[in-house]
Phi, psi and omega in degrees: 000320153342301192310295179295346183279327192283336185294314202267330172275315184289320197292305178296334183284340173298312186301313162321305182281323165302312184284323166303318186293334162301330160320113165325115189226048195080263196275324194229154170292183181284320184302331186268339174272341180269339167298345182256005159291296170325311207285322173302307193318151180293322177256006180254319178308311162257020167260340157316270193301016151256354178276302188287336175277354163275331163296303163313327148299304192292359165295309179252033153291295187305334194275358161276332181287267189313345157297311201284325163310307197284328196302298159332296159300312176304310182316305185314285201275123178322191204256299185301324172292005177264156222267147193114318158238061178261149160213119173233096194275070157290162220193084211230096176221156201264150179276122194325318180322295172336278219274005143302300211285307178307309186289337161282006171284298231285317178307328176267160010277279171008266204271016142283343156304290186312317197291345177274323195280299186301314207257004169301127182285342149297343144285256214332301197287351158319312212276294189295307230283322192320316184277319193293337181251353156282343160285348132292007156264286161005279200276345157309296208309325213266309159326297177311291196298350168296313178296333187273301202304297165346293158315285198308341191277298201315289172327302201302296187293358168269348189277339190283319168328260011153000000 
């Protein structure tokens, strides 16, 4: 019970002194005049600048510490492990054998398709219509320049007559 007492005697007295410190004291409160005292004291000052000359040392500890770990570190690990300069070149190649053994798969499926194909009666009727009209291109193309070249005989000897 001791214990709950000093918490509860410690609680009013803060809340007490907080409230006192709201008090006006010409222009500014008492919380504002003990802050310009401290901040101001004569013993405050150099423990200011020994605190900021201590932020600026651990500042530029660290920032050396953190070169010399990375500096070190970079040193430490090969030129592909490092994170930034990976190259990761996979390279998945087949061994001649493979790729012999496919290309003689893929030739016989080739030429058992052509032999199905070639002996299919729809190849065959391609095959006659195919020929039957180059042999009727053929022989129009062989008329014509016969019929032209003729014409051209004819036209000559009438222009030599004349």
């Amino acid at each position: 019970m001791g214990s709950f007492s000093f918490v509860i005697r410690t609680t009013i007295i803060t809340v007490l002194l907080v409230l006192a410190m709201q008090i006006r004291w010409g222009t500014q409160t008492i919380e504002d005049h003990v802050m310009m005292a401290i901040t101001s004291s004569e013993v405050v000052t150099p423990l200011n600048k020994t605190a900021q000359g201590t932020v600026v040392f651990l500042r530029n500890m660290w920032t050396k510490a953190n070169r010399s770990f990375d500096t070190h570190f970079s040193k430490a690990m090969q030129e592909e492990n490092r994170p930034g300069s990976r190259h990761l070149a996979f390279s998945v190649e087949r061994s001649e054998k493979a790729v012999k053994q496919k290309a003689e798969q893929v030739e016989e499926a080739a030429k058992g398709a052509y032999e199905e194909v070639k002996a299919s009666s729809t190849f065959q009727k391609i095959k006659e219509k195919a020929s039957a009209t180059s042999a009727k291109i053929r022989s129009k193309f062989i008329d014509e320049s016969a019929e032209s070249t003729s014409d051209r005989r004819a036209v000559k000897s009438e222009n030599i007559r004349e």
